[in-house]
N, C-alpha and C positions, 0 to 999 in steps of 0.2 A: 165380256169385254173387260179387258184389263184396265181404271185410272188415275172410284175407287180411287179412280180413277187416280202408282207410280208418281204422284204429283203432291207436293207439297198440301196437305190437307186446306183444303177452303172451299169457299162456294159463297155465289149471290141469294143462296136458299135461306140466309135469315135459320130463325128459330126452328123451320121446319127441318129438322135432324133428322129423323128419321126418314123420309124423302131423299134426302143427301145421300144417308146413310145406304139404302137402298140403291141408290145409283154406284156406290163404291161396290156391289157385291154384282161381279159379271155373272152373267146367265150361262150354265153348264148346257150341252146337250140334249137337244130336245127330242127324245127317241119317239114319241108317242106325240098325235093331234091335242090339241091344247084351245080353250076358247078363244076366240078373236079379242077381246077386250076382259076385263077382270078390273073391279071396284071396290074397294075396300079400306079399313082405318089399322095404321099402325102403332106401334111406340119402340123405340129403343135407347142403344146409347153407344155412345163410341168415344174414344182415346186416341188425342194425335199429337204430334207437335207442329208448333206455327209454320217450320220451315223445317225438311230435313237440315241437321244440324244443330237442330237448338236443342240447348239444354231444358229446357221446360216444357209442361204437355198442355193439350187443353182437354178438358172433359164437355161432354154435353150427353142429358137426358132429356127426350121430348116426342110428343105423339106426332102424327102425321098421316096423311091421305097416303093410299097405295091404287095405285095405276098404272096397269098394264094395256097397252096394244099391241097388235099381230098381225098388221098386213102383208101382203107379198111384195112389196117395196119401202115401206117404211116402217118403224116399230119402235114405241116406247116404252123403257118399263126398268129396272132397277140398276140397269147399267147406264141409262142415258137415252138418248136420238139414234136412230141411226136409218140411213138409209141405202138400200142397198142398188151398184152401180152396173156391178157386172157379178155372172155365175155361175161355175161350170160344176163338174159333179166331184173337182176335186178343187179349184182355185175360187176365188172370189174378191170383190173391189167393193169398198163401201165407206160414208161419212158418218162420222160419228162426233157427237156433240157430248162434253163431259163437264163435269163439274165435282166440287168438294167440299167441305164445313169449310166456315168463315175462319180463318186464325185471330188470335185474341194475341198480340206479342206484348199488351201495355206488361209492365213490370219485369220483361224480361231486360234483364241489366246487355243484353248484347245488342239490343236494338236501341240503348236509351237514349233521348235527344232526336231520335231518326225519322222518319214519316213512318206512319204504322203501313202493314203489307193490307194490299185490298185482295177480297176476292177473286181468285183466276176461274174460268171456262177456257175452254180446248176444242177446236173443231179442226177435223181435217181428213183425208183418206186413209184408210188400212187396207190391206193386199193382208188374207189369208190363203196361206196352201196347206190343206190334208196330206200330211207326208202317209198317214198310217192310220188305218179304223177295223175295229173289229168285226167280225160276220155278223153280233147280234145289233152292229149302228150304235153301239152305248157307249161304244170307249172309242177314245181317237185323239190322234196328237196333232198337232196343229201351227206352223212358224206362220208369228203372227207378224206383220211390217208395218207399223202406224206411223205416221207423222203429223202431228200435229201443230196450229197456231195458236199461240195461249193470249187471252186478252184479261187487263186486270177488268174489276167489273167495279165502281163506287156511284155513290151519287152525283158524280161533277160529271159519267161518261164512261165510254168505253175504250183502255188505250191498248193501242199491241204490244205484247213485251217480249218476243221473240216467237223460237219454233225450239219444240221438244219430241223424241220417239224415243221410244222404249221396244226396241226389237224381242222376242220372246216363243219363248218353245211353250206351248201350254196344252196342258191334259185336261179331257173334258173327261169325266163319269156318272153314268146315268145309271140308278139302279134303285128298284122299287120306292119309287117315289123321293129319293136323295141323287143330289146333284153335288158333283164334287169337281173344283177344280184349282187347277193347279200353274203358277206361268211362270219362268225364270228369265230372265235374260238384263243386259246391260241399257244404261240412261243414257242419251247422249239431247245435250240444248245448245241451242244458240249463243253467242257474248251477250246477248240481251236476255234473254231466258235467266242465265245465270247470272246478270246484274242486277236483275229486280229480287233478288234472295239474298243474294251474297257480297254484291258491289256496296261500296263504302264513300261516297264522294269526301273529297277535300273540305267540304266544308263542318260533315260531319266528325272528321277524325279526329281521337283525345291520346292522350298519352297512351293509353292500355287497349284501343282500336285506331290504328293506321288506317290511312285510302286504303283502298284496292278496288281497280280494275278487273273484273272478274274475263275467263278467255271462255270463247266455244271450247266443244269437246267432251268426252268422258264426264260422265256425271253420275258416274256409281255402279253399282249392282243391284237390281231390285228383285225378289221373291215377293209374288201372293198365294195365298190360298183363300178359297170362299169352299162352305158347307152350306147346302139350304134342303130342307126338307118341307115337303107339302103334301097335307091329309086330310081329307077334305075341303074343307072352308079356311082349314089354319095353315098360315106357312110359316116358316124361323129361318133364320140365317146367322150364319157369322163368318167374319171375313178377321183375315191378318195380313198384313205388310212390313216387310222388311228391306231397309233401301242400308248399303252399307255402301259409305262413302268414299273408306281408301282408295286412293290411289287417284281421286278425281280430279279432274281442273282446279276444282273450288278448293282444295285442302289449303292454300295458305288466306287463306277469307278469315279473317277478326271471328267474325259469324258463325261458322264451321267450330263448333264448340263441342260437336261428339260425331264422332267416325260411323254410328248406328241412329236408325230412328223406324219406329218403332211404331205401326199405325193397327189400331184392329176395332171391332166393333160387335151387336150383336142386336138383331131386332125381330119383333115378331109382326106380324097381320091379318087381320080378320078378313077373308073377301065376302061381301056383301051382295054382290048380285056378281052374275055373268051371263053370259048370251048360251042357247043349246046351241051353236055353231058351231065345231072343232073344227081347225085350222093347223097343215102343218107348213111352218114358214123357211127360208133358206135362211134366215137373220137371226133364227137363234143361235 
């Protein structure tokens, strides 16, 4: 699952990074039955900026629980929630719940004097279609149609900040024991989606940031990739993102202070117990 979760990096996950982290690296192709559930401790680290557009990144290093499930309707595990709605041997309907590391924007001079950004979560349906799969099931391209509704997440509650999709052509690859995937395609948010990043009220505005009004529309270009490999007990991953901004709605935003941003990570996990059940699910 693509979101990693194409979204400005954050999450209501706190310190658990790796967790987070985890959920930014979508699950490739599952050619072969797989346990029902999987328990185990992680650690990693990852690289993002507060907002695509900002000039400044944030880092984080930190351990974390690793939890997978695999039912035939529901399933959680390093991409997120998700549940599955409808299923045929080539199209499918499903919700999906996502999240991202907290952003950190104190000290960034583009934000100064402003309310700091809270955490966003994303929940909403995807429409996948299997354009193309190979005879051995391992490789397969995939137009993926999500749309989601992103809510920030603080302590005062949960408020709605618009709707976001990331339409995307993505390659899955399964091959001894490495999963590799691949997804391109265009951003497009809400006037509120893109006011909660880039909108500027009147009463924030100084000499050297103007208001602005942020519109719906075009919100970029985004490329990921995720690698993860798994050998017995041990798994790794690493994920990159690239969201390029020309040409977007947002380009004349104060905020909009680099045309590229720049997200990637990389973690490892011990699993610890798992069930003798193998399971092969439609959700991976």
């Amino acid at each position: 699952e693509q979101h990693v979760t194409m979204n400005p990096a954050r999450s209501p996950l706190g310190p658990g990074l790796v967790a987070t982290l985890l959920l930014t690296l979508p699950p490739a192709l599952a050619a072969d039955p797989q346990p029902r559930w999987e328990l185990g401790l992680g650690a990693g680290a990852i690289s993002f900026p507060p907002w695509p557009g900002s000039s400044h990144r944030n880092e984080f290093i930190s351990p974390a629980p690793y939890v997978v499930y695999r039912g035939e309707r529901f399933q959680a595990d390093r991409s997120g929630l998700r549940a599955l709605l409808f299923d045929t041997e080539n199209v499918s309907l499903r919700l999906s719940l996502q999240a991202s590391p907290p952003p950190d924007d104190d000290g960034d001079i583009a934000r100064e004097g402003m309310d700091g950004l809270d955490p966003v979560a994303e929940f909403g349906p995807e429409l996948r279609w299997r354009l193309w799969q190979a005879d051995a099931r391992d490789l397969q391209l995939q137009l993926r149609l999500p749309v989601r509704s992103a809510w920030s997440v603080s302590s005062n509650g949960v408020d709605s900040i618009g709707y976001v999709s990331n339409p995307a052509l993505a390659l899955d690859l399964h091959e001894n024991g490495w999963k590799f995937g691949l997804g391109a395609g265009p951003v497009f948010g809400s006037a509120d989606y893109h006011e909660y990043f880039y909108g500027v009220a009147p009463r924030y505005a100084t000499a050297t940031r103007p208001a602005y009004d942020a519109d719906a529309g075009f919100g970029g270009i985004q490329l990921s990739t995720t690698l993860t490999r798994r050998k017995g007990r041990l798994w790794a991953g690493m994920y990159l993102r690239a969201n390029w901004l020309e040409g977007a709605r947002l380009d004349d935003s104060p905020l909009d202070r680099s045309s590229t941003a720049l997200t990637g990570g990389a973690a490892v996990a011990w699993v610890l117990a798992t069930p003798k059940q193998l399971v092969n699910t439609p959700l991976e």
